[in-house]
Structures are given as C-alpha cells and as structure tokens.
C-alpha positions as CSV (number, residue, x, y, z in Angstrom):
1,X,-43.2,0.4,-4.0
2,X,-39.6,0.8,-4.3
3,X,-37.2,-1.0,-6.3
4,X,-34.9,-3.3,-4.4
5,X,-31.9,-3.5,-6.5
6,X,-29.1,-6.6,-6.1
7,X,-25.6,-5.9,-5.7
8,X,-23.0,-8.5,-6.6
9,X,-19.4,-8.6,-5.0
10,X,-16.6,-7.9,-7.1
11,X,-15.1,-11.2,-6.7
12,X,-18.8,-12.5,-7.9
13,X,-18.1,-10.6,-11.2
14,X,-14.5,-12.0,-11.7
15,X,-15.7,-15.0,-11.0
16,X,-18.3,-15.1,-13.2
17,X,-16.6,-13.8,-15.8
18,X,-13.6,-16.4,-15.3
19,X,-15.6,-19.2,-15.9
20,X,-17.2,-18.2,-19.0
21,X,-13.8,-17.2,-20.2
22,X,-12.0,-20.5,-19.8
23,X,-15.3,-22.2,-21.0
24,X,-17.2,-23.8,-17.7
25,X,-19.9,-22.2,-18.5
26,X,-21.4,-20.1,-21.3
27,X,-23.1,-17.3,-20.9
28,X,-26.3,-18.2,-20.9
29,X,-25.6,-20.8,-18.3
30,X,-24.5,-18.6,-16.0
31,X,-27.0,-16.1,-16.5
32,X,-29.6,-18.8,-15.6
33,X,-27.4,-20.5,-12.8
34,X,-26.8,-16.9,-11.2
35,X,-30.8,-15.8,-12.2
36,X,-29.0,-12.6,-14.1
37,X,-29.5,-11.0,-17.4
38,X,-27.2,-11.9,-19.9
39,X,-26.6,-8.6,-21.1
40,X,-25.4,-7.3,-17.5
41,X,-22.7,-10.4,-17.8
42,X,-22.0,-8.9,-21.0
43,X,-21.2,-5.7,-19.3
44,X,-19.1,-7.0,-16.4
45,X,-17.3,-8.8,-19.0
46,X,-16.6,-5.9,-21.5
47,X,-15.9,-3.8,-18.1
48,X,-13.4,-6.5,-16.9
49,X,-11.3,-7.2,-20.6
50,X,-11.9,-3.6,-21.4
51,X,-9.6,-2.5,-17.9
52,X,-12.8,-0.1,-17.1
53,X,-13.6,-2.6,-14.4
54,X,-13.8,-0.5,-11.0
55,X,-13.8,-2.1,-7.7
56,X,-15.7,-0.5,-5.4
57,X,-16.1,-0.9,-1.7
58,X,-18.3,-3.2,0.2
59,X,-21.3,-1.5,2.3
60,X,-19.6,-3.5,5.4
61,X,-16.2,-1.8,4.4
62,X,-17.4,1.4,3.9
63,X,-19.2,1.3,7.5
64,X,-16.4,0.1,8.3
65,X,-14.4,2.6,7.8
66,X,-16.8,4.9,8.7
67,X,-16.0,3.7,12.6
68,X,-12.2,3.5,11.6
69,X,-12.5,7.4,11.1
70,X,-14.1,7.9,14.6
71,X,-12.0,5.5,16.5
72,X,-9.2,7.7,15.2
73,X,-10.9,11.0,15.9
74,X,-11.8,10.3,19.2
75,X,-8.3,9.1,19.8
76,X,-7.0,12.1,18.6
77,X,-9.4,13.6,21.3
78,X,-8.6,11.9,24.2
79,X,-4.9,12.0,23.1
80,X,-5.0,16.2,23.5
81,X,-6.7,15.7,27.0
82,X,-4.3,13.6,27.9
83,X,-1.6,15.8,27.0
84,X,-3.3,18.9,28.5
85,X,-3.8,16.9,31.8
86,X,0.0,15.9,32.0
87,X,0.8,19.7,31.7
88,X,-1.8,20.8,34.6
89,X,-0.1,18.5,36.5
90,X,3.0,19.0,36.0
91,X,2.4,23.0,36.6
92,X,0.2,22.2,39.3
93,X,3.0,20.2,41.5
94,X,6.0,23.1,40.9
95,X,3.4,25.5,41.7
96,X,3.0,23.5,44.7
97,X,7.0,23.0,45.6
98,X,7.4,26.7,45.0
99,X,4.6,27.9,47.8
100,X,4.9,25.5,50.3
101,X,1.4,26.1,51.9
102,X,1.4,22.0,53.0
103,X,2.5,21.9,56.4
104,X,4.5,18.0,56.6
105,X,7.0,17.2,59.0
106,X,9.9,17.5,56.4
107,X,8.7,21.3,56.7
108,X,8.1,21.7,59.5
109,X,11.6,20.4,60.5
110,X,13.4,22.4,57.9
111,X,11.3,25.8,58.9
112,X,12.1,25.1,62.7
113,X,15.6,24.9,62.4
114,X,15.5,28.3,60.0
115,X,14.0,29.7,63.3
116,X,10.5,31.0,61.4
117,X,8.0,31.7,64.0
C-alpha cells in the first residue's frame, strides 16, 4: 500500500509560521490544531527566516499551464494555416485574372468588341 503524502500550500506555511511568530499560537498548538509534526513546522520556519523558502507551483497551476502551452501551440498552428490559406488565395484569384477561362458577361462583352471568334 502506498504512501499518500499531504501537501500544504505555500500560503498554509506562511501562515502558519506568521502566527507562531507574532505569538497566536505556539508551536505545539499549531502542530496539534493543523494534525502536523512539530519538527516539519520547525523546518518551514527555519526554511522561511532562513530565505531558503522556495515557492513552488500548485498541481492546478502546473496543469494549468500545461493547457496554457497547448492553447498557444495550437494557435501558433492554426495561425500558419491561416497564413498559408490567405497566400493560396491570393495566388489562386491572380492566377485566375490572368487566364480568364470564366466566361461572364463582362467578358464576353470586352472579347466581342476585340472581335475574338
């Protein structure tokens, strides 16, 4: 059976750590209030005065920004398709202006008056 292991929020730790630093609490109170070891208090505080304190992002913000990354990506897809699309186009009606194989009555009127047969 695996070990299921809690994570606290970095804000948690601050918090935590605030209130036994202005007195609210001590740290044994917390560590029963909270239903945490009062050595790992210990080590968030020592982390936190020490400045080796990292915050580290949330599961939700890291899949977060997971989907950020392939929003962007596919983006960036659609945006060269898009671009690629314009170009055909754009190609595609000179190519069309130049050869003239659509019979309308604009050409038809302008070839008739040339005299083409």
């Amino acid at each position: 059976m695996a070990k299921h292991y809690r994570t606290y929020s970095s804000e948690f730790k601050k918090q935590v750590v605030a209130d036994i630093d202005t007195g609210a609490v001590t740290i044994s109170e917390a560590a029963r209030q909270h239903e945490i070891s009062r050595s790992l208090i210990e080590r968030w505080r020592a982390q936190i005065h020490g400045g080796t304190f990292r915050e580290r992002p949330s599961f939700r913000e890291k899949h977060l920004e997971r989907e950020l990354e392939k929003a962007q990506a596919k983006i960036g897809q659609l945006t060269l398709i898009i671009d690629a699309l314009k170009k055909i186009r754009k190609s595609s009606a000179s190519t069309k202006e130049l050869n003239g194989c659509v019979v309308t009555g604009e050409n038809w009127a302008s070839e008739s008056k040339r005299g083409a047969k």
